[in-house]
C-alpha positions, 0 to 999 in steps of 0.5 A: 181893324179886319185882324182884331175883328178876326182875333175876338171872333175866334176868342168867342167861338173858343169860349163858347166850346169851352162853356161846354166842356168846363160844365162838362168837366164839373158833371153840369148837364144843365150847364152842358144845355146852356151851352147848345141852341135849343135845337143843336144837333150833337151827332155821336158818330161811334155811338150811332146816335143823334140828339136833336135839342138841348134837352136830349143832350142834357138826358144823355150826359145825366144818364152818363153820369148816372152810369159812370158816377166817378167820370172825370173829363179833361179837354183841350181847343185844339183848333178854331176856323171860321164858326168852328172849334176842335176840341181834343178831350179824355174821359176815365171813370168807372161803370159803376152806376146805372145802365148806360145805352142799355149797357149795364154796370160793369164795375170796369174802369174805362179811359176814352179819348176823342175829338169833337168838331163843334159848329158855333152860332150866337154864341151857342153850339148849334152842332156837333160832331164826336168821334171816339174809339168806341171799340176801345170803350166796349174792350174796357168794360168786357163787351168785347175781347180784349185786341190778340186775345185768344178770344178775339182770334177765335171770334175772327175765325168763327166771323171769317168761317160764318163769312165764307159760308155765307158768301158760298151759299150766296153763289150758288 
């Protein structure tokens, strides 16, 4: 009986990772909010950002949405322990819409992959953890040179020179 208890148990925290991500997938944000507890904390790691609530979530991604009008997302629940699911997912559109993070449009097209470590509670997703490259992300869309570019190396250099000045003038 105990392993039948266990088997629903990880079907429902599962399904619950996966109310997210199929609303996510259909660019829902209000489908996004009903899959969070009303005070979820989602934590964008990369991002430096912490929503605290189902609605700053729902602002976030209809902000995105609004930034990257052709976003497509596919996922995949990688793994689930205990409250917790894993979830393995990939973002690829185009900065074509509005401002997004104060970043304005680019006209780049972006791919992102990431990894989402989702804490469910009552069937709702009370916290989340996401890491993706965000480098990578500001590479695509020009923020930064692209990796062994001549501009990448000369911004290394003028960080390492800038980096012994500082640390000689703080010896002395």
């Amino acid at each position: 009986m105990e392993a039948t208890t266990t088997a629903i148990s990880t079907q429902a925290i599962a399904e619950a990772a996966k109310r997210d991500f199929d609303a996510l997938q259909n660019r829902d944000p209000d489908g996004m909010k009903a899959a969070y507890a009303g005070d979820a904390v989602i934590d964008f790691i990369p991002l430096g950002l912490v929503l605290r609530g189902h609605e700053e979530l729902r602002q976030f991604f209809v902000e995105l949405f609004a930034a990257v009008p052709d976003l497509e997302t596919t996922y995949e629940v990688v793994a689930t322990e205990g409250n917790t699911a894993v979830v393995e997912w990939r973002m690829r559109g185009t900065l074509t819409g509005a401002p997004f993070q104060g970043i304005d449009p680019t006209g780049k097209s972006v791919e992102i992959r990431g990894v989402d470590v989702m804490r469910i509670e009552n069937d709702r997703i009370a916290h989340t953890t996401a890491y993706f490259d965000q480098m990578g992300f500001a590479r695509q869309i020009g923020m930064m040179p692209a990796q062994d570019s001549g501009a990448e190396k000369a911004m290394k250099s003028a960080f390492n020179a800038a980096t012994k000045l500082r640390s000689r003038f703080s010896q002395t």
